[in-house]
N, CA, C and O atoms as a GROMACS GRO file, in nm:
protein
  344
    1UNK      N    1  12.524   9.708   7.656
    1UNK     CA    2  12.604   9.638   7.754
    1UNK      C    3  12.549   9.668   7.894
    1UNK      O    4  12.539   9.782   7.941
    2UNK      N    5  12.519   9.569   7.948
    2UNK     CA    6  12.506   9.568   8.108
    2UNK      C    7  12.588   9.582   8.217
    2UNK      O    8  12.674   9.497   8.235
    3UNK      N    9  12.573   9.700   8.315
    3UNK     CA   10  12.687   9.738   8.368
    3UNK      C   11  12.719   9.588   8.527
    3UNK      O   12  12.639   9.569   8.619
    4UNK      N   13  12.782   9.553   8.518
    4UNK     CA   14  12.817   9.465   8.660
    4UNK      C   15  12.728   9.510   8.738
    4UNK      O   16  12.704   9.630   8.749
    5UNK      N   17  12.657   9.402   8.812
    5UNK     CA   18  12.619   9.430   8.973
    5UNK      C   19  12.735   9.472   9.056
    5UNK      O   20  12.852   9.434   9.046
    6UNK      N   21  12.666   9.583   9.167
    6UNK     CA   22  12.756   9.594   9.237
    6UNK      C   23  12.801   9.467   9.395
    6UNK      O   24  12.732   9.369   9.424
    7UNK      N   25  12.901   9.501   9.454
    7UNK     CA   26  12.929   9.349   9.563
    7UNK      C   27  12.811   9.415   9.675
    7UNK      O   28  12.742   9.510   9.638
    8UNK      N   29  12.801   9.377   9.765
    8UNK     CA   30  12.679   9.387   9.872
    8UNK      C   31  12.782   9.484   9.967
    8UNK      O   32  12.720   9.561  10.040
    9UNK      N   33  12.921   9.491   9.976
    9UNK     CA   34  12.947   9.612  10.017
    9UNK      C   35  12.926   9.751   9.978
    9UNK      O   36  12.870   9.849  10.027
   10UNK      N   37  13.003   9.719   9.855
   10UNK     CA   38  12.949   9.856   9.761
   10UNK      C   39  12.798   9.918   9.761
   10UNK      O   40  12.771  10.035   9.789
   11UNK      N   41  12.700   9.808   9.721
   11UNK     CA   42  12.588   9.870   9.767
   11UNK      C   43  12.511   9.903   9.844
   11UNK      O   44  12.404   9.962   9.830
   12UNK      N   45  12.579   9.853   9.960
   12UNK     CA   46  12.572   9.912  10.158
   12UNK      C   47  12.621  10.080  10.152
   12UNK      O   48  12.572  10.178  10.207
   13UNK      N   49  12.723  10.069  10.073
   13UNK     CA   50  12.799  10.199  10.083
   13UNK      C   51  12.726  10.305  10.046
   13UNK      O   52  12.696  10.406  10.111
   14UNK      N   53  12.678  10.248   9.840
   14UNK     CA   54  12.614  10.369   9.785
   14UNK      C   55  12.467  10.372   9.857
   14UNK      O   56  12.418  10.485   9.866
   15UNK      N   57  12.408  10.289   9.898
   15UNK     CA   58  12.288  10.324   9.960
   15UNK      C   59  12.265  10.463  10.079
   15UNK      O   60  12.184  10.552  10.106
   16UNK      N   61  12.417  10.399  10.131
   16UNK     CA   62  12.403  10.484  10.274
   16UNK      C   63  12.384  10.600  10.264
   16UNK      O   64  12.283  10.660  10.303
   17UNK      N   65  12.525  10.668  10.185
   17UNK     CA   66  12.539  10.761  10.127
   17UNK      C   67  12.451  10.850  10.035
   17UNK      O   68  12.430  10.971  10.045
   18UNK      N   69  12.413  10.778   9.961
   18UNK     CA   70  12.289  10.853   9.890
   18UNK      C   71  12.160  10.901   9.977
   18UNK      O   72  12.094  11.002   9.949
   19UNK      N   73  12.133  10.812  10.089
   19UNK     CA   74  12.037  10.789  10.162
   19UNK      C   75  12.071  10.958  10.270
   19UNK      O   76  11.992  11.030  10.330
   20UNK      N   77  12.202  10.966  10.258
   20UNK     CA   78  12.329  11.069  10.374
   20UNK      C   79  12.278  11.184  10.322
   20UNK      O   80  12.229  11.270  10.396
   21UNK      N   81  12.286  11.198  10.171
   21UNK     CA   82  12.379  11.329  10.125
   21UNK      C   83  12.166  11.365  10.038
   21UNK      O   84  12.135  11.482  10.062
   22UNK      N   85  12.092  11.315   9.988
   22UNK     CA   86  11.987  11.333   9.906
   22UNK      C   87  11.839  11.315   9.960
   22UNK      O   88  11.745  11.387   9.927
   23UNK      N   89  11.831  11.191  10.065
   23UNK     CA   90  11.694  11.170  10.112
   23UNK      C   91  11.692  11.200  10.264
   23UNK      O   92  11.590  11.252  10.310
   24UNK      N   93  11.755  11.181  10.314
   24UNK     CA   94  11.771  11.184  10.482
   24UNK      C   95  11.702  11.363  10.476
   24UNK      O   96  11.596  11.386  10.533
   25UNK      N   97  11.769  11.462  10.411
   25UNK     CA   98  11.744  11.620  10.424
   25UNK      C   99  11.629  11.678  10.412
   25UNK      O  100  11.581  11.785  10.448
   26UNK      N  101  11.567  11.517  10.308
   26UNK     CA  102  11.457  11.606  10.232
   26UNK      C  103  11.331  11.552  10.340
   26UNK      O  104  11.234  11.628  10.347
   27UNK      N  105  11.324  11.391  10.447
   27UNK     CA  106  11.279  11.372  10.508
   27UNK      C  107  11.246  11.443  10.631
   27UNK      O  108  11.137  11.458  10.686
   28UNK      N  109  11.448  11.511  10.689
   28UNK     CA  110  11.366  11.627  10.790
   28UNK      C  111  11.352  11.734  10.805
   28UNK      O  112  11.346  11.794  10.912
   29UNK      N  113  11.344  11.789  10.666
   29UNK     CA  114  11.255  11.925  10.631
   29UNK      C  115  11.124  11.906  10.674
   29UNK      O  116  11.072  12.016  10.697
   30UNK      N  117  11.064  11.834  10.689
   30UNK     CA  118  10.968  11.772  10.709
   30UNK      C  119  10.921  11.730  10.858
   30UNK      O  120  10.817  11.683  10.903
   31UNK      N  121  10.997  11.755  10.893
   31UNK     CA  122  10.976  11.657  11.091
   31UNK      C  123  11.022  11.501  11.106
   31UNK      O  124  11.051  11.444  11.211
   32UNK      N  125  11.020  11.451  10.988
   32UNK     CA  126  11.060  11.312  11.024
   32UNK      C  127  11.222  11.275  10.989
   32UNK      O  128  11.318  11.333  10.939
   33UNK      N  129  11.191  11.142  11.046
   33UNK     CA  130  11.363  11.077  11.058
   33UNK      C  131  11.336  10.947  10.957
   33UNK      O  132  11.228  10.890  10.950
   34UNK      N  133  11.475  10.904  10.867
   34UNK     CA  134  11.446  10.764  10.797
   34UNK      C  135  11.598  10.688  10.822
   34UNK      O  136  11.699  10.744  10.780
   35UNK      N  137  11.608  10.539  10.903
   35UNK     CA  138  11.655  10.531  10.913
   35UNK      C  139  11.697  10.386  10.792
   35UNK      O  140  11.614  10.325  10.724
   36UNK      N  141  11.844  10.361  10.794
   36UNK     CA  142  11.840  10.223  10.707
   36UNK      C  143  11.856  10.134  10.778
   36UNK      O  144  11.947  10.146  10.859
   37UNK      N  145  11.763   9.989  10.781
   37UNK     CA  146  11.785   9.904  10.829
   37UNK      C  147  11.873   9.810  10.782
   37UNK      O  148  11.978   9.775  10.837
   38UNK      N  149  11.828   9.768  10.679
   38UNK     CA  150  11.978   9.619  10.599
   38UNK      C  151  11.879   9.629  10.458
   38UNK      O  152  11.774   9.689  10.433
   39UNK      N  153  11.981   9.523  10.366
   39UNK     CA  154  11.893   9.545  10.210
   39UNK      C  155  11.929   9.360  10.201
   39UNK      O  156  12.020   9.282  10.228
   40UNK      N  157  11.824   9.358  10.158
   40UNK     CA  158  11.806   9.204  10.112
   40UNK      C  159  11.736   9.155   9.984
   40UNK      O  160  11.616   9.146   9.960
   41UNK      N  161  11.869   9.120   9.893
   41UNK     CA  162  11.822   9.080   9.762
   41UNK      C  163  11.766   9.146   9.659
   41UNK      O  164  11.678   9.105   9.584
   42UNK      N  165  11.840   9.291   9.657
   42UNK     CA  166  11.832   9.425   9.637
   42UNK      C  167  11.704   9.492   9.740
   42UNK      O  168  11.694   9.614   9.745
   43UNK      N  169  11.664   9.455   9.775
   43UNK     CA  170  11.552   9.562   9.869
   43UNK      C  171  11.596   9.592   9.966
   43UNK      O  172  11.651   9.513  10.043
   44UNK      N  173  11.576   9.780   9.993
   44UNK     CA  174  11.640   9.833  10.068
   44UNK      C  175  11.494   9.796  10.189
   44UNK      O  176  11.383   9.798  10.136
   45UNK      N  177  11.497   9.776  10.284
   45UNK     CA  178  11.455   9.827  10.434
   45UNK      C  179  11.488   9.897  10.512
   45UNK      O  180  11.591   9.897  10.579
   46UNK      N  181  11.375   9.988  10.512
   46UNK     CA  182  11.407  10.137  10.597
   46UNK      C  183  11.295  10.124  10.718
   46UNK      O  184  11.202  10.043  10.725
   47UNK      N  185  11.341  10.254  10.833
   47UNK     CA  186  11.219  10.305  10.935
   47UNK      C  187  11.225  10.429  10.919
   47UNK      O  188  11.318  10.508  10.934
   48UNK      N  189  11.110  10.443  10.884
   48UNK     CA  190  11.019  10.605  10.918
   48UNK      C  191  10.997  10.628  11.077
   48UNK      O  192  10.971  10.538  11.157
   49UNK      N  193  11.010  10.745  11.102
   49UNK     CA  194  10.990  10.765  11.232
   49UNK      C  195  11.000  10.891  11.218
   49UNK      O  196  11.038  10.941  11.112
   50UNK      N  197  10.965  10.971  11.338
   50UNK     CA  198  10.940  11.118  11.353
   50UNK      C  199  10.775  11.186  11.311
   50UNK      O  200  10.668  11.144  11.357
   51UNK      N  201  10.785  11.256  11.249
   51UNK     CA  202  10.623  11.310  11.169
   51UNK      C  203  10.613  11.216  11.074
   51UNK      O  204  10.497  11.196  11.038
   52UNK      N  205  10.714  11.139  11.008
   52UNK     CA  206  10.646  11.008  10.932
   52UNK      C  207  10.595  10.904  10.987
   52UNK      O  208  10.547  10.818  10.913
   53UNK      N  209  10.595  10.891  11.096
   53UNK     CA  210  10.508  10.757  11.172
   53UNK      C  211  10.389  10.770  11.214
   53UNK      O  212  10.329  10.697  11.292
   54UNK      N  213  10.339  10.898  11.141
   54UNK     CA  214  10.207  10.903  11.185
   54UNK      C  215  10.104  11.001  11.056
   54UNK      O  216   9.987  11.039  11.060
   55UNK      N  217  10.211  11.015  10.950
   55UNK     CA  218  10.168  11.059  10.840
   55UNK      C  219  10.128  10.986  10.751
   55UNK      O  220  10.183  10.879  10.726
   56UNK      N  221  10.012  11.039  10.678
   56UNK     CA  222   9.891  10.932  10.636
   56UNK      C  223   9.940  10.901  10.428
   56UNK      O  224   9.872  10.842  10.344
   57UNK      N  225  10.060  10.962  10.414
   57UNK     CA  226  10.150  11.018  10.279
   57UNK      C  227  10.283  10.918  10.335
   57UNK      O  228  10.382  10.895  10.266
   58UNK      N  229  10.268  10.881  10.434
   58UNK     CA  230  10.462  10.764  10.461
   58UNK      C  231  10.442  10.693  10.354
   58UNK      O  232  10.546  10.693  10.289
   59UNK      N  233  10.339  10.616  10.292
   59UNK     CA  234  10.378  10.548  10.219
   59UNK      C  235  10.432  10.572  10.026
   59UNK      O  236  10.503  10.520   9.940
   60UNK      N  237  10.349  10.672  10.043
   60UNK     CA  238  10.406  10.772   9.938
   60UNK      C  239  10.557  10.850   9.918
   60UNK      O  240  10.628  10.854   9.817
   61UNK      N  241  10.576  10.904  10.044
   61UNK     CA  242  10.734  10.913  10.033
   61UNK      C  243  10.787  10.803  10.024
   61UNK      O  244  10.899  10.818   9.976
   62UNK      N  245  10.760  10.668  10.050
   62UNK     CA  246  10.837  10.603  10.104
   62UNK      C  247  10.830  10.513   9.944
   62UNK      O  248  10.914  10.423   9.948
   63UNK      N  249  10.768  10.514   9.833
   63UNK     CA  250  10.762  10.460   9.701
   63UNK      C  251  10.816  10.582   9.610
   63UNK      O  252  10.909  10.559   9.532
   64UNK      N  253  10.758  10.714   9.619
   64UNK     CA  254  10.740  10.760   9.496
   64UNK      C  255  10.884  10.867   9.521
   64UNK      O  256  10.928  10.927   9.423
   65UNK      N  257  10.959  10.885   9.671
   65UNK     CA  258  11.023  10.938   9.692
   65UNK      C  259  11.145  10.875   9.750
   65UNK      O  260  11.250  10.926   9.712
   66UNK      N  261  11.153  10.777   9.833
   66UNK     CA  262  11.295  10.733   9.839
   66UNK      C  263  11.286  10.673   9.726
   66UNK      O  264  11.336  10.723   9.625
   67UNK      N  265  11.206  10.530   9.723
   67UNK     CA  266  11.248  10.458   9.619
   67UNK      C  267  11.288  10.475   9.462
   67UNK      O  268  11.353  10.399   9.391
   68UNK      N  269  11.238  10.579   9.436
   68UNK     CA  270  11.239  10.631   9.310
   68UNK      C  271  11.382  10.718   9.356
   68UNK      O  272  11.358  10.660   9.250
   69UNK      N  273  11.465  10.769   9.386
   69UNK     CA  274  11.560  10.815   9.399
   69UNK      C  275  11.671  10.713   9.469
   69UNK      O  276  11.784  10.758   9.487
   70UNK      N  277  11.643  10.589   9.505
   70UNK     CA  278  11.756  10.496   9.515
   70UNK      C  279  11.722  10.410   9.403
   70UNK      O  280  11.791  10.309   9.416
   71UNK      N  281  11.658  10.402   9.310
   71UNK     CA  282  11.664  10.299   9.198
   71UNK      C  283  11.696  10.395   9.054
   71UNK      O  284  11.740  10.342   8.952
   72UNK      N  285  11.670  10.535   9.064
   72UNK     CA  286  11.730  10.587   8.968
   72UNK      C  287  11.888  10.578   9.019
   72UNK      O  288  11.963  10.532   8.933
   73UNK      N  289  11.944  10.612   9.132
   73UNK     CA  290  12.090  10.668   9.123
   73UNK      C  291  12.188  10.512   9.115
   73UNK      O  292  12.305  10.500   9.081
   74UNK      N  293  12.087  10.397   9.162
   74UNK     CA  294  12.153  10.272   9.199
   74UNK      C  295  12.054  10.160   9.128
   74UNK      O  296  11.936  10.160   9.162
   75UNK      N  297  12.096  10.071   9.035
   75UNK     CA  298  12.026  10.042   8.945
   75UNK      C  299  12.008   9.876   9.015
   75UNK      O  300  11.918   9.797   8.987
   76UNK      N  301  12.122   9.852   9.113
   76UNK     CA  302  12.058   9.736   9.168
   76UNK      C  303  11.953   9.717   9.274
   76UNK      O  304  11.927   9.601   9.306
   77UNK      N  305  11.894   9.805   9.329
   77UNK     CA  306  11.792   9.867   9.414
   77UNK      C  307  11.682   9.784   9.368
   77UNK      O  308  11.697   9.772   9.247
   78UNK      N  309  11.592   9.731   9.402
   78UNK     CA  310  11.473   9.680   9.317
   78UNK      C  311  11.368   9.767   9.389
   78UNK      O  312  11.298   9.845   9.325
   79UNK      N  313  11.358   9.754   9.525
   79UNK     CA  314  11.263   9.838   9.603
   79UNK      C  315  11.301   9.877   9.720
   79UNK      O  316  11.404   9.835   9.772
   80UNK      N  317  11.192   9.992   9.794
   80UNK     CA  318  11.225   9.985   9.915
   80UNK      C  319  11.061   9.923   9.970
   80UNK      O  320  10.950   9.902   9.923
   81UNK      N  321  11.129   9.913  10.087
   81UNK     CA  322  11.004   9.890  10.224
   81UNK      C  323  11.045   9.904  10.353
   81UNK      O  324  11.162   9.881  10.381
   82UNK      N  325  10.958   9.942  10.446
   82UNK     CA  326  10.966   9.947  10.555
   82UNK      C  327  10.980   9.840  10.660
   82UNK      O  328  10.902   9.745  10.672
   83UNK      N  329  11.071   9.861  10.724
   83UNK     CA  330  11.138   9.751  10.786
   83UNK      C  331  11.006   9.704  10.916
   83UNK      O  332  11.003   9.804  10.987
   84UNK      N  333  10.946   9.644  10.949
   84UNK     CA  334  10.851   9.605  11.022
   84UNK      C  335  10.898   9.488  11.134
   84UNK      O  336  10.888   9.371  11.095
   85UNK      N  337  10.954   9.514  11.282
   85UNK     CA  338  11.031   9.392  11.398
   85UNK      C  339  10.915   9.313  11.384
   85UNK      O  340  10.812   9.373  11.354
   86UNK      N  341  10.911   9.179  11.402
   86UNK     CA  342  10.822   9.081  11.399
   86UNK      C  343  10.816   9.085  11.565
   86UNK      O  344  10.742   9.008  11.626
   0.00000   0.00000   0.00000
């Protein structure tokens, strides 16, 4: 059985939160900051900033370490990426 999608609030919520309480700590152990931008069509968009905006591994945290810890805890997650202003 397939569990329901969650509503686009709910998964504003659990994103945040998970993002609050699991990845945000482990980013500034580190020197850097990750912020959430908006999620669209399950993809989360984030900004790196701090010692991640110039670390040559951002993109590695930013697949093998957020994303992999918001798609295990939240199953509607498809990916993340970095939010890029046009």
């Amino acid at each position: 059985m397939v569990a329901p999608t969650l509503s686009n609030e709910a998964l504003l919520e659990r994103v945040t939160m998970i993002m609050d309480e699991k990845i945000r700590p482990l980013i500034e152990r580190d020197g850097g900051k990750i912020s959430f931008h908006h999620i669209e069509n399950g993809i989360v968009f984030v900004q790196l900033s701090g010692a991640c905006s110039t670390c040559a591994a951002a993109n590695i945290t930013l697949k093998s370490g957020v994303e992999r810890i918001l798609r295990k805890e939240i199953r509607d997650v498809k990916s993340v990426r970095m939010y890029e202003e046009v």
